[in-house]
N, C-alpha and C positions, 0 to 999 in steps of 0.2 A: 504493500500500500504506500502510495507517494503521501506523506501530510503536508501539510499547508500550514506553513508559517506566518505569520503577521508581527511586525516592531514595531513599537513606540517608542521615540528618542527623546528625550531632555538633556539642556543638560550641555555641557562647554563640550568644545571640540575631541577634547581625551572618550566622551562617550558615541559621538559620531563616529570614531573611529574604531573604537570597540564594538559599533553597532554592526559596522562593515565584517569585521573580525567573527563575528556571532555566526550572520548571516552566511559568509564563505563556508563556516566550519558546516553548519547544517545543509547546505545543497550539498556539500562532498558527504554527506550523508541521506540527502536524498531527497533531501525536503524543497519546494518549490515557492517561492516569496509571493502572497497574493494582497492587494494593497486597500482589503478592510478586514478588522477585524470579526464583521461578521463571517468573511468567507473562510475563515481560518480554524484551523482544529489544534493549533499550538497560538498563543495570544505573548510576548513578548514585552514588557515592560524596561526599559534601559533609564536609570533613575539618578538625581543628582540631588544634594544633601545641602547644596552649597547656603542656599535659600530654603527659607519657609514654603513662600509659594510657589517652587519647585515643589514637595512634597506633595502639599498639598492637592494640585493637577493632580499628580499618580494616583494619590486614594481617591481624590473624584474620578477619575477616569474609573476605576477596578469599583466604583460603584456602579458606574454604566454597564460595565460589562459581566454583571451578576444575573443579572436576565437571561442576559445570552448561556452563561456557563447552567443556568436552571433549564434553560429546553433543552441545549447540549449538555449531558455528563460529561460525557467525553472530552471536551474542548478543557485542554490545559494551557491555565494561566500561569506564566513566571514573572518573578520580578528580578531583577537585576540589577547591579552597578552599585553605587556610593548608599544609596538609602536600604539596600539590603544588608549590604556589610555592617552601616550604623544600627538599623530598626532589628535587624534578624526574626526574633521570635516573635516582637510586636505585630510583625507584616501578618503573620496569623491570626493573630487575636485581633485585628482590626478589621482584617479580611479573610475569613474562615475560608472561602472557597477558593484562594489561591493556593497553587500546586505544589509552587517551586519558589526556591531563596536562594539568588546564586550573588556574591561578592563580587568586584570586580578581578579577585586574582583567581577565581573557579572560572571563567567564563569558556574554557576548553572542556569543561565538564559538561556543559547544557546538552549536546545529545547523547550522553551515557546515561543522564538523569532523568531526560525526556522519558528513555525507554525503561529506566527501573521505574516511573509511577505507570507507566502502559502495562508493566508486566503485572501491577499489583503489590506494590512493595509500598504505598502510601507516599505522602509526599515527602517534597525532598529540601534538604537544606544544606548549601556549599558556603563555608566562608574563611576568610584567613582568619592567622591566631592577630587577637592585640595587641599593642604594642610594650604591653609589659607581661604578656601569658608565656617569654619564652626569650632567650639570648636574639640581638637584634639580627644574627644572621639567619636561626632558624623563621623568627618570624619576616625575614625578607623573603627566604624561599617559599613562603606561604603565598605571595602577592606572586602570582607567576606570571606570566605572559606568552600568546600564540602570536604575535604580530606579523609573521611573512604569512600569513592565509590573507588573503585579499579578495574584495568582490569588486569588482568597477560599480555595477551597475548601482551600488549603494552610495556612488559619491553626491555631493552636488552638480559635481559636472564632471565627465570623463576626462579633464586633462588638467586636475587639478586635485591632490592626495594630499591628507595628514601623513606624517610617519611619527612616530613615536621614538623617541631617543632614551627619553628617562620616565622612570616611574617611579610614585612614593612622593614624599619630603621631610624635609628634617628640620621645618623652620620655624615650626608650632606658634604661629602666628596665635593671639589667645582667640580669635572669631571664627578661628578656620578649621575644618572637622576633617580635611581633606589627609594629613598626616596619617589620619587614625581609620580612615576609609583605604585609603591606597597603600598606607603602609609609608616603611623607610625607604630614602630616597635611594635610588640605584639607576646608572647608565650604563645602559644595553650594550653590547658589545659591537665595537663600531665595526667591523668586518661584513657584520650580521646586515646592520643598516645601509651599509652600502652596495652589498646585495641586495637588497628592500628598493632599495632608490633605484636601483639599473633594472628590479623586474616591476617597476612602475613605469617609467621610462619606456620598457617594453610594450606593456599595455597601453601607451598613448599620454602621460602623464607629461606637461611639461614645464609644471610648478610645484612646487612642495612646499610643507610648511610642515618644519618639525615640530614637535610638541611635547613637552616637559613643566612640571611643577613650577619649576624654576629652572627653565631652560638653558640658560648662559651657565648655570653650574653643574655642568654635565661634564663626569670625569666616570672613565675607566680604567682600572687600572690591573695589570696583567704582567709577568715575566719582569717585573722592575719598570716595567713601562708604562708610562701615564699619556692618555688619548683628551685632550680638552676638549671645549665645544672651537675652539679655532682650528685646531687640528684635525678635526671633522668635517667642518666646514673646507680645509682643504681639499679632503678628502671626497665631497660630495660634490665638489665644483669639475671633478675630473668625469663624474658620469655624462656618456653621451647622452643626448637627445634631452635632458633637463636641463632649462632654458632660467627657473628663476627658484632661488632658494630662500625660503620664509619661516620665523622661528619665534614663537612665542610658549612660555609667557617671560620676561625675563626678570630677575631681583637686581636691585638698582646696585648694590655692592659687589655682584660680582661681573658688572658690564666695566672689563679692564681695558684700558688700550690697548692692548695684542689684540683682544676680537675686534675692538672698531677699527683699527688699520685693516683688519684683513675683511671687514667689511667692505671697507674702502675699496681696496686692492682688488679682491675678488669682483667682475664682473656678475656675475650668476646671482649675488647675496642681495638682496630687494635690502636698499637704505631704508627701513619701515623698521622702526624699535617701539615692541611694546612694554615702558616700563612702569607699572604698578606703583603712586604713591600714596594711595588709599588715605590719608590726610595733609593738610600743610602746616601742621600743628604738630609741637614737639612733644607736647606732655599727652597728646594721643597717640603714637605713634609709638610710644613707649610703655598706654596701657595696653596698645598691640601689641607689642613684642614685635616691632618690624624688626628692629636692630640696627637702623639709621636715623640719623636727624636729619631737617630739610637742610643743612650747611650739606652735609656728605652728600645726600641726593640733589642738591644744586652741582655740588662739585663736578658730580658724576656729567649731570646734564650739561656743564661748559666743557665736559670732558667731549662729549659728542658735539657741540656745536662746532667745537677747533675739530676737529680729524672730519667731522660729516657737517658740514654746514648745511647740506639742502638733504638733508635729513627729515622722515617725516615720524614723531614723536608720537605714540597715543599710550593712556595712562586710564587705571580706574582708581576710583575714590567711592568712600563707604561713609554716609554723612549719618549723623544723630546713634555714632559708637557711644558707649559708657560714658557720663561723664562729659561730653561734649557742648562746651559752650559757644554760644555767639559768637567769643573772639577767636575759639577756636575754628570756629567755620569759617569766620572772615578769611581765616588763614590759608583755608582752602580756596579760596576765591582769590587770592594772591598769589599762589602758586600758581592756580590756572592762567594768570594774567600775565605772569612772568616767564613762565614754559610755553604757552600757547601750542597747546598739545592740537596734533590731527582732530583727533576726537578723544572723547573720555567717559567708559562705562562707568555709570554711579549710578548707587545700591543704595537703599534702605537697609540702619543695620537691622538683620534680626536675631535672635538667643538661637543658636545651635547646640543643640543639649551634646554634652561630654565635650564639649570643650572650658580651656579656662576661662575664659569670660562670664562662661555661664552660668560655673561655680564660683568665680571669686570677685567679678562688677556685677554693679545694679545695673539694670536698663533702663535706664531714669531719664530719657530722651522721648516726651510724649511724642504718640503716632501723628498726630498731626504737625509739629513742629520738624521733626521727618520728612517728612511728604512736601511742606516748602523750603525747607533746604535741599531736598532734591530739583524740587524748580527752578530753584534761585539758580542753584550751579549749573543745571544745566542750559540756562537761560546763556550765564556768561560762557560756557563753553560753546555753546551754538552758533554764538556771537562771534566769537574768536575762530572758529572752522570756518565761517562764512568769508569771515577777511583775510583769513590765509590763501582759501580758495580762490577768494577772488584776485590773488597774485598771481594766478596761471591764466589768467581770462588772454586770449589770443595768444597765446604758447603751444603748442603740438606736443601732446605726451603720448607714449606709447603703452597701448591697453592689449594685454592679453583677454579676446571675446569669449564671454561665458557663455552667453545665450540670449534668448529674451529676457529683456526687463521683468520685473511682478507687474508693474503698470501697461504691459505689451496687452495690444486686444490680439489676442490671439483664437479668437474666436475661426477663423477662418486660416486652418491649417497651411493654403495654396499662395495667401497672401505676400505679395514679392516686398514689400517694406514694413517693416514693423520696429519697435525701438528695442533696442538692444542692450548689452548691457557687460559690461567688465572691469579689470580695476588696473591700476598703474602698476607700476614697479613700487612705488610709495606705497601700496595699498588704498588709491584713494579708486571712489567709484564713479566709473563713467556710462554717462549714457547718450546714445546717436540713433539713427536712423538706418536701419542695415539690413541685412535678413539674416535667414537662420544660418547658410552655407558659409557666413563668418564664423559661427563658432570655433573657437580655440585656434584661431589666427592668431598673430601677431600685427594691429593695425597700428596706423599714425593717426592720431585725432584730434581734428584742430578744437580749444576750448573756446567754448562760444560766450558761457553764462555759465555761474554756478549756485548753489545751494549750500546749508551747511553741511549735507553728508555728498553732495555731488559735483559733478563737473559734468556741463552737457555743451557736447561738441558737435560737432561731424566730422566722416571720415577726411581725410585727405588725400586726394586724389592725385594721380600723375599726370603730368600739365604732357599733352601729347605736342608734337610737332609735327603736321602734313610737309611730306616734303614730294615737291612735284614730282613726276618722271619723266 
């Protein structure tokens, strides 16, 4: 019998890419992806812990889908990723009728455990040890990883792949659950990865965007020999047919001058740094536990303006932390004034049980005072992307094509113009008038007008010359 799988993704790029990783593993076992969960006799949930209202979607969703598993017995539900590894036994008692609890380092396990609840063995529960259940290397090898299984068809776009370098972290920010969800930090063995890179490359890939915790502090080390993320980077600049190399998320202490030179230096390395200040305030910053002050993370950032001056910067920030006051927030609006980042994701903070914050600060930042300091800032950062962008207004920057826009009418599959859609080498996004048979070219695009998340151009054309005969 072929079953029928169905996923649900939430949830940062590390889970899009695990979701790929899932998917691969169950077709090489037989199973065929059908795109509702009604049509589906396996129901996939891929879950992120990072946020409250992350969770909460997943339990609303598995209450939708309780109907469904009452006319179907049969039809098994998993849940997966970050919220299973934190919730584990909770996911039961909140939702009886789910089947399966896989962590993110079991997720090679899903079709051995598909087939023990088919066989009658009752449901099933896969997850790593914690981080104090055990010496930090056994509980590393619990956080395991399949990363060369691949699915194309699961990407966003066929010529454009995560890879994964590092897993884990070790930076126990007090808001972040992710240390205790993924475990301790560890980088993959780069041999492994650049094998990964050359059979992406293979399959039509001709961007990548690596992915780590804290991706700048990516270190393996083997035979007395230590592999950095620079040294990787050289090393991935050597594969054919990949055309532009992208690497997020990175910590502001460990972006050294060796990698921004060879940023620099490397052609293939997209100038696009995402570095994380999540406040502009010291005395928050410290009831984070980032482990810098804004002095070190300025230093940092004039460290990139000298080696990458046309450098495109984007950062997140987490407003209404423990403890956060007005001046503290102004401070964040100062930072943004004075880095004038691409763009910048900001969060609502909220209590992530098992971490320190949650045991040891109040959350004494009312929800509504929250909610306009997310306006505020994002007000001044919208502002600040708009006049950035509009320094490229009649510039030609070169856009590798996605596809159609989300705004494309695509209603009429034969249609020969429709808007298009791609991003720079900065990472900024662009959109023009094109069709579909651009997809994953390399065009020139002259910038016409922009937005705060856009630049909208059109193509650039090659000026012909009739010459008589």
């Amino acid at each position: 019998m072929t079953h029928r799988v169905y996923i649900h993704t939430v949830g940062c790029q590390m889970n899009v890419l695990d979701s790929e990783m899932v998917i691969a593993d169950l077709k090489r076992h037989g199973y065929t992806v059908v795109d509702t969960p009604q049509e589906a006799d396996c129901v996939l949930y891929n879950t992120c812990s990072v946020r409250e209202h992350a969770e909460e979607k997943i339990y609303s969703a598995l209450g939708k889908i309780r109907e469904s598993k009452k006319a179907n017995p049969d039809k098994l539900i998993g849940v997966m990723g970050c919220m299973a590894q934190k919730d584990q036994e909770i996911i039961f008692k909140r939702a009886p009728y789910v089947d399966m609890v896989v962590g993110p380092g079991q997720l090679h396990a899903i079709p051995e455990l598909l087939t023990k609840i088919r066989d009658g063995e009752g449901r099933q529960m896969a997850v790593s040890l914690g981080r104090k259940d055990d010496k930090q290397a056994v509980v590393a090898r619990s956080h395991e990883t399949f990363d060369p299984l691949r699915d194309p068809s699961m990407r966003p776009t066929p010529f454009q792949a995560y890879l994964r370098i590092q897993i884990g972290c070790d930076k126990f920010c007090t808001y972040c659950v992710v240390p205790n969800t993924r475990g301790p930090e560890q980088g993959r063995v780069p041999q492994q990865i650049v094998s990964e890179a050359r059979l992406l490359a293979e399959q039509g890939c001709r961007e990548i965007t690596l992915l780590g915790q804290t991706v700048n502090s990516y270190k393996y080390n083997a035979d007395g020999e230590t592999t950095d993320m620079t040294s990787l980077l050289e090393m991935l600049h050597e594969v054919d047919g990949i055309e532009r190399i992208k690497f997020v998320t990175n910590y502001p202490k460990d972006m050294t001058e060796r990698l921004l030179i060879a940023v620099r230096d490397l052609p293939k390395v997209s100038p696009y740094l995402h570095v994380p200040a999540q406040s502009g305030s010291d005395v928050v910053l410290k009831r984070m536990k980032r482990g810098y002050t804004i002095a070190e993370y300025m230093e940092m950032f004039e460290r990139i303006e000298h080696i990458l001056p046309d450098a495109a910067v984007s950062s997140d920030f987490i407003v209404g932390f423990c403890g956060e006051t007005e001046e503290d927030f102004q401070q964040s609006i100062d930072l943004i004034e004075r880095c004038r980042f691409k763009n910048s994701f900001i969060f609502q903070y909220s209590v992530r049980p098992g971490t320190k914050a949650s045991e040891r600060l109040q959350d004494d930042v009312p929800r509504e005072v929250k909610a306009d300091r997310n306006h505020r800032l994002l007000d001044v950062q919208n502002r600040i992307a708009k006049e950035e962008n509009a320094k490229l207004v009649g510039q030609d920057v070169q856009v590798l094509v996605e596809g159609p826009s989300k705004k494309a009418d695509q209603s009429d599959p034969d249609a020969m113009v429709l808007q298009m859609t791609g991003r720079t080498h900065c990472d900024r996004i662009v959109v023009f008038d094109g069709n579909r048979r651009q997809a994953g070219q390399m065009l020139d695009v002259h910038v016409d007008d922009v937005s705060s998340h856009t630049l909208i151009g059109r193509v650039k054309t090659v000026d012909v010359v009739s010459i008589g005969l």
